[in-house]
N, C-alpha and C positions, 0 to 999 in steps of 0.2 A: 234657169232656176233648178239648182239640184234639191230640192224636198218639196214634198206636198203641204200644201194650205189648206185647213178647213177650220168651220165653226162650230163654237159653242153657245146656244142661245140657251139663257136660262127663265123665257118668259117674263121682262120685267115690265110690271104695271106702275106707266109714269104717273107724277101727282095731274090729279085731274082725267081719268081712263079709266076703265073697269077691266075686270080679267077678259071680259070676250075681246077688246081691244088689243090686251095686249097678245092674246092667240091669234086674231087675224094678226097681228103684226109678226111673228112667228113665220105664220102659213107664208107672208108674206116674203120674208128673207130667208127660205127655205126656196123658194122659187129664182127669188132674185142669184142665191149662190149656187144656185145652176146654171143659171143662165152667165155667172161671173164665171165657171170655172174651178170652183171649190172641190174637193173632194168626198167630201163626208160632212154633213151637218148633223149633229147633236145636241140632244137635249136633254136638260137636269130634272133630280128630284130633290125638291125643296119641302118640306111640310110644316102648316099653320106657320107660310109668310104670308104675310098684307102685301108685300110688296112682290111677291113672287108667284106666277102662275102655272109654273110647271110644277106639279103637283105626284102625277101622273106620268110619267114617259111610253109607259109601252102605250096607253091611249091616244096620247099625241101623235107618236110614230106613225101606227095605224093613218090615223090622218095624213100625214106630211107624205107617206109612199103614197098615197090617191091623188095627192097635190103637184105630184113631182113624178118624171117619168126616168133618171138613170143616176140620179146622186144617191151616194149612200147614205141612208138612214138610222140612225144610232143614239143610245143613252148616253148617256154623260154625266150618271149613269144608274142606275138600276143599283139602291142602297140594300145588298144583300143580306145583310145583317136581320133585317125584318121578316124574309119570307121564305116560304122554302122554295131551295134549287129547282124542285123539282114543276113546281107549278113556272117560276121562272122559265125553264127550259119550256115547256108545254105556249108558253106565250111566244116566245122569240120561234120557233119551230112555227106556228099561227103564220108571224108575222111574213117568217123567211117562203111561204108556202104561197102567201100572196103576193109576194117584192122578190121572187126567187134572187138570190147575187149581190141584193141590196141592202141589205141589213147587219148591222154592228150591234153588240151587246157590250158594252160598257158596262162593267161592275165597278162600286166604290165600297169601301171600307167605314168612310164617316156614316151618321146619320142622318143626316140631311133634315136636320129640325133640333126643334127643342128639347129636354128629358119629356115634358108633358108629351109632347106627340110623339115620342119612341114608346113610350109605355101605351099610347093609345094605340100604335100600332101593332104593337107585341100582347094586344089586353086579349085573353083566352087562349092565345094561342100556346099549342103543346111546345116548352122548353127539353127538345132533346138533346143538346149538351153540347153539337156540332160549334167549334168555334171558328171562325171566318176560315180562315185555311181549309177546315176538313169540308165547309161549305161550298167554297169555289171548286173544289176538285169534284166534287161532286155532282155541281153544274158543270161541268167541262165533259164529267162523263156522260151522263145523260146525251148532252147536246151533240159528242163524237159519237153516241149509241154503244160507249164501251162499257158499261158495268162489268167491273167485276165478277168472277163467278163467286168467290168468297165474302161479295161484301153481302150484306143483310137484306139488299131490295136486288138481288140478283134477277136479272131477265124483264126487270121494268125497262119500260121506254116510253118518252116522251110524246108522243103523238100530236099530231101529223109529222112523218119523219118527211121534213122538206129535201128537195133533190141537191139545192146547196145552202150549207149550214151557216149560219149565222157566225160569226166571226166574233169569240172572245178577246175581251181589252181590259187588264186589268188597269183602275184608276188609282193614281196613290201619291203621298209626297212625301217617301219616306224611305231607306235601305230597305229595310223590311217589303214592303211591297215590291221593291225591286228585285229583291232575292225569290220572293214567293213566284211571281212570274215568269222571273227565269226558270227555276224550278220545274211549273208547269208547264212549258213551253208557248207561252202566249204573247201577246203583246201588250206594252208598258206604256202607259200615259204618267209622267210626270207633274204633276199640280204645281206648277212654277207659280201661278198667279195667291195659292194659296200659303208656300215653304217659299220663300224666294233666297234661302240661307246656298249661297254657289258650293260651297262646301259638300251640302247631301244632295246636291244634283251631281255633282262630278258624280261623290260615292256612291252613288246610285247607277249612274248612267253606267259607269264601272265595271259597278256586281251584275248590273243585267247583262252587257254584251258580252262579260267572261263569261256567263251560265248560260247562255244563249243566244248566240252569235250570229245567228241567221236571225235571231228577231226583229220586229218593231219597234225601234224608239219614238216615242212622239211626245214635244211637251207643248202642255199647254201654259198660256200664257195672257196679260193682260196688257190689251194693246188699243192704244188711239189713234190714228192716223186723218190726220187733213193735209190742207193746203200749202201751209207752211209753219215752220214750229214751231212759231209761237202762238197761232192757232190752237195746236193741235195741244200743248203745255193749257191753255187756257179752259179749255175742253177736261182736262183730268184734275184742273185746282186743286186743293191742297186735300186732296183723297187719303184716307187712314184704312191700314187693317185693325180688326181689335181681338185680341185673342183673350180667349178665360184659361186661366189655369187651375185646376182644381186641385185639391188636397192629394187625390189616389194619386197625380202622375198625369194625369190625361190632361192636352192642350187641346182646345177647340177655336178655329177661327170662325168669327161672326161679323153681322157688318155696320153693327156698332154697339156704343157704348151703352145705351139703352140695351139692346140684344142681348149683352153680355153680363149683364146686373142679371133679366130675367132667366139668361142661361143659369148661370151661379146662382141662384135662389133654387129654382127647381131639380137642379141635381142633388140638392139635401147633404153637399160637402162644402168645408172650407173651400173659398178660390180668390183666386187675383185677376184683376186684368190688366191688359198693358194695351202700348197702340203703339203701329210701327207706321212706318211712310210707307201706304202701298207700292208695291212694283209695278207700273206700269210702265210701258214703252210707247214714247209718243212723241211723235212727231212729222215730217214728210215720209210720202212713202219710200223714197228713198233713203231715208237716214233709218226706218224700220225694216227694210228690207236689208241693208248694212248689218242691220245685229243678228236678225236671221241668221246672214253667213257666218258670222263669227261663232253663232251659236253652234249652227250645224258642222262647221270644222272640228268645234272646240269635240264637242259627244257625238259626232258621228250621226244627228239626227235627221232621221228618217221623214219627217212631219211634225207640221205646229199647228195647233186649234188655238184658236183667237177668239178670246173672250173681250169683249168692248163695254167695258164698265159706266158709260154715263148714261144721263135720263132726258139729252136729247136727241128726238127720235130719228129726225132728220139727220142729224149729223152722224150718228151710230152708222145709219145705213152708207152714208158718205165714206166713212171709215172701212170699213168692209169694204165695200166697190173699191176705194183707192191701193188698197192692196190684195187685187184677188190679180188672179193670176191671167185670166184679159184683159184687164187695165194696166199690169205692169208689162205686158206684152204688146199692146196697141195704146200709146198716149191720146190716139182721136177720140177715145170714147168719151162719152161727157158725163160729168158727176151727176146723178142725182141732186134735182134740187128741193123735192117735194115729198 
């Protein structure tokens, strides 16, 4: 296997569970994709979902490094847009201080919620005019300890400066994000599961490795895996994306039609929605593990985070076991059945 496998868990609370549930269950496949072989497990921020309990990431993290002794620990990611860099860097520095080596910072560009919950998040706080780009660069400095001497918080530093630094990733599904990473010299996560358009992933994967050629490519993706595929087809049923499009130009994906009324309602502009056949990849692990390679030939990729979109809980975790990277390496091991 030439690329690394890891996850993306985003906390989902099945019908019939509460959020502590679906946090042990978290805690739980953060353990297990250790013990499978994963490289990196990560975790989302979601806000004012019913159905989503990650809320929170750097408090989860905290948790999941106490839970877990050598996987790396990460967002998936930390929605920058809401806070400053600077408190940001001061957390992930926390983290990296207790999990020396262990820790990934995942930044994303979306909001990760509603207009209601982005203005409750942004409610008081000072608007200094920083727009995402002049924000991440600015976490990037903090967090390498290089401030500028000419910039305006010259000689600040993020404390605790841990002995090794947390490792920036930017998250995005878009040229733009590709170009801004390469730019910075960081590393690229593609949102395959949310752009699934082959077109702005080539031109992306493209723009990154020309700007930055020793980088990280990694895409993430939405993937089902069982025992055989029609199983595994069965398990993904007839799944939609639903996107809002608003009046300014901004597309947003949600995860449904309902979602996308009360998105469009509270942004207070004209919008449309549509709904496309989500992208999921499903089937045995060898016919997923097939596309892998094609993937990783086609853009040179480095790693893929696997997100497992259904709401049964057993079989999620089935999924995952069936393609980590000890199971495809030792067929004795036995699936989970519980």
């Amino acid at each position: 296997m030439s690329y690394k496998l890891s996850i993306l868990d985003q906390s989902p609370i099945f019908p019939g569970t509460t959020a502590s549930d679906a946090l042990q269950q978290t805690v739980l496949l953060a353990q297990k994709a250790e013990e499978w072989g994963y490289t990196r497990f990560w975790v989302s921020e979601h806000h004012h979902a019913k159905q989503l309990a990650g809320s929170s990431p750097e408090v989860l993290i905290s948790n999941l490094l106490a839970q877990t002794s050598k996987i790396q620990i990460g967002s998936g990611g930390v929605m920058l847009q809401h806070y400053s860099p600077y408190k940001v860097a001061e957390n992930f520095h926390v983290l990296s201080s207790l999990a020396p080596g262990r820790v990934d910072l995942g930044v994303g560009k979306a909001p990760g919620g509603l207009p209601l919950s982005t203005k409750a998040l942004q409610f008081g706080a000072i608007n200094d005019g920083q727009d995402f780009s002049e924000r991440l660069s600015f976490l990037k400095e903090l967090i390498e300890d290089s401030v500028s001497d000419d910039h305006p918080l010259a000689g600040i530093q993020a404390t605790p400066i841990p002995e090794t630094k947390p490792e920036i990733f930017l998250l995005g599904a878009s040229t733009n994000s590709a170009r801004l990473a390469a730019e910075l010299g960081i590393s690229f996560v593609f949102a395959k599961f949310i752009n699934s358009d082959e077109r702005v992933l080539e031109e992306a994967a493209n723009l990154y490795r020309e700007g930055f050629p020793s980088g990280r490519l990694i895409i993430a993706l939405a993937v089902v895996a069982a025992a055989t595929q029609t199983e595994a087809e069965q398990l993904v049923g007839n799944r939609k994306i639903v996107k809002v499009h608003l009046e300014s130009g901004r597309s947003v994906t949600v995860q449904s039609h309902e979602q996308a009324e009360v998105f469009g309602n509270q942004s207070g502009e004209a919008y449309e929605i549509s709904e496309h056949e989500a992208d999921i990849i499903s089937g045995t692990p060898a016919y997923v593990n097939e596309i892998f390679t094609q993937l990783q030939q086609k853009y040179q990729v480095d790693e893929f985070i696997l997100h497992t979109p259904i709401e049964q809980a057993v079989e999620r975790f089935q999924s995952f076991q069936l393609l980590s990277p000890i199971y495809y390496t030792n067929k004795n091991v036995q699936p989970i059945n519980s």
